[in-house]
Every structure is written in C-alpha cells, then in structure tokens.
VOMISE-351002 format. One line per 2 residues: number of its first residue (from 0); for each residue y, x, z of C-alpha. Coordinates in Angstrom, 3 decimals. Layout:
BEGIN
NUM	Y/X/Z; ...
This chain:
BEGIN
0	0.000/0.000/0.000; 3.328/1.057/-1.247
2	6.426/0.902/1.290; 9.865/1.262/0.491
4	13.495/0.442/1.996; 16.367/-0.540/-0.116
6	19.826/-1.543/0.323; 22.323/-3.032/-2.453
8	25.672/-3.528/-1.803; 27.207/-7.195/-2.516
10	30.672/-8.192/-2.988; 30.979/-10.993/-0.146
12	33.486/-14.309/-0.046; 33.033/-12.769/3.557
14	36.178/-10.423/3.938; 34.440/-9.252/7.410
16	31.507/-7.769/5.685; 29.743/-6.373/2.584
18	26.125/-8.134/2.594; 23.255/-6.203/2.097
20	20.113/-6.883/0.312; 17.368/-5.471/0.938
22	13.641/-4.444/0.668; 11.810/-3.996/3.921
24	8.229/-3.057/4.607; 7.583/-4.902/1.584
26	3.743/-5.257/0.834; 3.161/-4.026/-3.003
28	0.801/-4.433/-6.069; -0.448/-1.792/-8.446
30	0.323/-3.172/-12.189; -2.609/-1.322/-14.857
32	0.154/0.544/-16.594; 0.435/2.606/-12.723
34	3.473/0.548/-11.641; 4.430/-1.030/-8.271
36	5.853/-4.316/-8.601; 7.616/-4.532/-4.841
38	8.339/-8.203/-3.169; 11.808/-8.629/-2.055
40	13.442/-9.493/1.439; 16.988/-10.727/1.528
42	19.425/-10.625/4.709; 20.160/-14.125/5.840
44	24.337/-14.734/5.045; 25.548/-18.092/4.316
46	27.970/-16.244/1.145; 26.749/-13.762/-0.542
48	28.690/-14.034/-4.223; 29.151/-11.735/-7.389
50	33.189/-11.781/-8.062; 33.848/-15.671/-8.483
52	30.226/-16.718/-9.031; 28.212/-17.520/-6.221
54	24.290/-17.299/-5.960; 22.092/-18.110/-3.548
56	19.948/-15.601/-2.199; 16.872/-17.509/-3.503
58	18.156/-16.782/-7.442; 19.034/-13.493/-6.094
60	15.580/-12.777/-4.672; 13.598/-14.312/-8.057
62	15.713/-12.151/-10.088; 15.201/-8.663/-8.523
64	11.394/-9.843/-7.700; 10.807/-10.229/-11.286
66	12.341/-6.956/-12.173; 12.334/-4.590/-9.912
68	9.435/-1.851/-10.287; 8.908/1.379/-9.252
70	6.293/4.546/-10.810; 3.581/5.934/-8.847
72	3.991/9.177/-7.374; 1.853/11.995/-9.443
74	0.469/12.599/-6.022; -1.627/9.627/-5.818
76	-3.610/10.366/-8.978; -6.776/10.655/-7.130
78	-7.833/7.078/-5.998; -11.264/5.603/-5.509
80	-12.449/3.783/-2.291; -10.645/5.361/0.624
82	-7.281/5.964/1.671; -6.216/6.271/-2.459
84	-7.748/2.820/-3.862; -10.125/1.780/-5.726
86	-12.296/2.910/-8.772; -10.582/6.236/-9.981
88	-12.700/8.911/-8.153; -15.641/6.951/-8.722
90	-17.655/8.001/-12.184; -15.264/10.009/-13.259
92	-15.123/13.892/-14.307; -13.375/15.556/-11.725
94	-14.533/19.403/-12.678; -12.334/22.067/-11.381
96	-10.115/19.760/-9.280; -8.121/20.426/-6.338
98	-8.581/18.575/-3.559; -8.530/21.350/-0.706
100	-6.839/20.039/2.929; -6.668/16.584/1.597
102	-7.767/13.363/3.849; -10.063/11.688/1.535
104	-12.083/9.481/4.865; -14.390/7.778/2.896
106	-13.702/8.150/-0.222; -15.694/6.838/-3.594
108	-17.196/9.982/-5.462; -20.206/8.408/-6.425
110	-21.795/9.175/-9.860; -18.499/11.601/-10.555
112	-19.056/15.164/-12.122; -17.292/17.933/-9.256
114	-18.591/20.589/-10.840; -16.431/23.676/-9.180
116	-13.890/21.191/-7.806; -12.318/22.461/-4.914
118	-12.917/20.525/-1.756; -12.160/23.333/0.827
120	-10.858/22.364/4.544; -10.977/18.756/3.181
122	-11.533/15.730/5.486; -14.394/14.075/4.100
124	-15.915/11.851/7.237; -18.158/9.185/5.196
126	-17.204/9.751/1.868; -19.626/9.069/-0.969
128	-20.729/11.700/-3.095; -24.217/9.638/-4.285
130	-25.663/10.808/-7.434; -22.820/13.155/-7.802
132	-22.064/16.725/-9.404; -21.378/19.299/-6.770
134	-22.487/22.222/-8.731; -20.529/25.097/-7.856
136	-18.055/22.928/-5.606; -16.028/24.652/-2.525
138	-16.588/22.845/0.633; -15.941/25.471/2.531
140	-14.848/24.469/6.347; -14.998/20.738/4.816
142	-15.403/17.780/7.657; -18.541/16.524/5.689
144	-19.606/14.358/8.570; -21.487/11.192/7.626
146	-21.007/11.992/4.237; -23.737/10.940/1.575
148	-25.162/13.169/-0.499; -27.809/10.432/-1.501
150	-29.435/12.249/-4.587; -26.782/14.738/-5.491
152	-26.700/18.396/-6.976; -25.013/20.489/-4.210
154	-26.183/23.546/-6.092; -24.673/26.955/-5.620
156	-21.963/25.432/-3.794; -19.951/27.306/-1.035
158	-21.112/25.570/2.047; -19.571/28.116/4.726
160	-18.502/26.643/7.698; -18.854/23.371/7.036
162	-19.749/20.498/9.270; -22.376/18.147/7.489
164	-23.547/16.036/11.092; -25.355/13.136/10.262
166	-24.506/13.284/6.513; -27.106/11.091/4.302
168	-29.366/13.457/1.874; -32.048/11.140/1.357
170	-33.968/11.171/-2.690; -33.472/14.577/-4.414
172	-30.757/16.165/-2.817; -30.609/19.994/-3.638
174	-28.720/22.824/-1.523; -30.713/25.291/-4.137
176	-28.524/28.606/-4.532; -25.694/27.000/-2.054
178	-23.962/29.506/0.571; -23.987/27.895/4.040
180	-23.414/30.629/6.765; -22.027/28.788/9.409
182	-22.859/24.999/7.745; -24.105/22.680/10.542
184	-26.345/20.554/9.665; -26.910/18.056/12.815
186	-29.027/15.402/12.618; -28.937/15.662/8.597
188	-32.652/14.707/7.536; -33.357/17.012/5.270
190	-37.025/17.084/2.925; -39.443/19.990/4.484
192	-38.939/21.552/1.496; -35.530/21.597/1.703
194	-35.440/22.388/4.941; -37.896/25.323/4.598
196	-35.593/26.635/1.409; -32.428/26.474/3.719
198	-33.868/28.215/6.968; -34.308/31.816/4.423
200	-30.799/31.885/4.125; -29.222/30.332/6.965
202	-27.002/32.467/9.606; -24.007/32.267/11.378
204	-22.165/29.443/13.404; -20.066/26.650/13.028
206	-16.511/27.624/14.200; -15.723/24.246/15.000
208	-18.974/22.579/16.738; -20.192/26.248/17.767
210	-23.769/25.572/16.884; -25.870/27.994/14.993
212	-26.802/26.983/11.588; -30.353/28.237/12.224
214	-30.511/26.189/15.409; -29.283/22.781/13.529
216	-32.147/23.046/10.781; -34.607/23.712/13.460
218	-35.776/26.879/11.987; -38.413/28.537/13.411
C-alpha cells in the first residue's frame, strides 16, 4: 500500500484563511501500466471557491480522484507475495539479481530461475523458493528460517553462515557442490543422502545462533 500526503492551496471566499486540500493516509491501487491511482481526502470548510466560481468539495474531490496518479518507485520492482505484492517474483527469471540486505518475509519465489542472484544478509523468514533455481545463488548470512526449499536446486550456492532452522526441503532438494561453513541447519529434515553428502563438508558455526553446523546435521 502506497501512502502519500498532499496539500493544495485554494483561494478561499474566507479572507481568514487559505483552505487546504489534501491527501492523507490515503489507501491506493496499483493500475497494470505500474501506476497508483490515490483516493482523495478533503478538509471540511463551508467555502472553498476558485476566483468567483464556487465548488463544492464533492466536485473538487471527483475531479482530482479521477486524475490524480502517481509512478511507482523503481525500487519496488521486485514484488511477488510478501511485503512487495503479488505475482512478480513468482516464475520469473531473476538470474544475477540483487537482492542482498533486503526484507523479503515471505516472499513468492516459487518456480523463478535465481541462478547467481544475490541474496546475501537478506531476510528471508518463510519465503518460498519451491521448485526454484538457486544455482550458484549467494545466501550468505541470509535469515533462511522457515523457508521452503520444496524441490529446489540449491547447487553450488554460497551457504556460509546462514540460518536455514526449520526450513522445508522435502522432494529433491539438492545442496550438491553448495559452501555452508557455518549454515545451521536446525530441525531442517534433510534425505539421508543428503544429509550424509552435507556432513563431508560441513564445519564451522553459526555466528548468529552459535551452533555448529556439524552438530545441527547430526553428523557423526
């Protein structure tokens, strides 16, 4: 949801006062063309008039509802399911993109292509990454907790001090050539063979939780 304050200066019949219009807290639509059409909020004044014409404020307010728009900030290009809408992260090819530090709480990735996108220090808590791409991905100290990796390729992906606890990696999820020194990987139920694969090249520990990686794979 888009918020925005405005203020437009009226000539008045009111010598005491200008009147103000203006656009409070104003709940927001996203058009297809990547517009926000904003929903307008007049003062209350009993005279609000353009030199000798007077309109109410209910022409006023259909008149700037119908027009006014404003363009998306570039920012918020990456939207799917979370905290940046709906759809756009969601079977999409993302390769190479740069997502590092961002808060993306459970956000859609599912079926997308991530291939060497850059996901470092990124707040992922319960985002989706089911039948995605992660080959060659940075999630490097990534908050990966509860995330689902339902099925994906997290191949040779840079793992290192990342916090997966309780993330989803049910099907044919594969860590195969992945760096995860430090990874912690609490209560993730990994396949034995998985498992097994991960325990010859686990070390270090998690700078955050403190736990060993060894320790959280149950390696013997």
């Amino acid at each position: 949801m888009t918020m925005a304050v405005l203020n437009f200066t009226l000539l008045s019949s009111c010598p005491s006062k200008p009147q103000i219009l203006q656009i409070l807290n104003s709940s927001s639509s996203q058009s297809s063309q990547g517009q926000t059409k904003v929903k307008v909020k007049v003062n209350d004044d009993p005279c609000i008039s353009f030199g000798e014409s007077i309109m109410s404020k209910a022409c006023i307010t259909a008149l700037i509802s119908a027009s006014l728009f404003f363009t998306v900030d570039p920012a918020l290009a990456f939207k799917g399911g979370g905290p940046y809408g709906l759809g756009v992260t969601r079977g999409q090819d993302l390769s190479g993109k740069d997502f590092s530090g961002k808060t993306l709480i459970k956000q859609d990735f599912k079926t997308s292509i991530l291939r060497q996108a850059n996901f470092k220090a990124a707040k992922l808590l319960g985002a989706s990454f089911f039948d995605a791409d992660l080959t060659g991905a940075d999630l490097s100290d990534a908050d990966l907790r509860g995330a689902d990796f339902s099925l994906a390729q997290v191949t040779k992906a840079n793992l290192t001090n990342a916090n997966l606890e309780g993330a989803l990696v049910t099907g044919n999820t594969s860590f195969k050539g992945s760096t995860i020194t430090g990874a912690d990987f609490t209560d993730v139920p990994l396949r034995e063979d998985q498992k097994e694969y991960l325990c010859k090249i686990a070390d270090g520990v998690n700078p955050t939780t403190g736990n060993e990686t060894r320790e959280t794979l149950f390696c013997k």
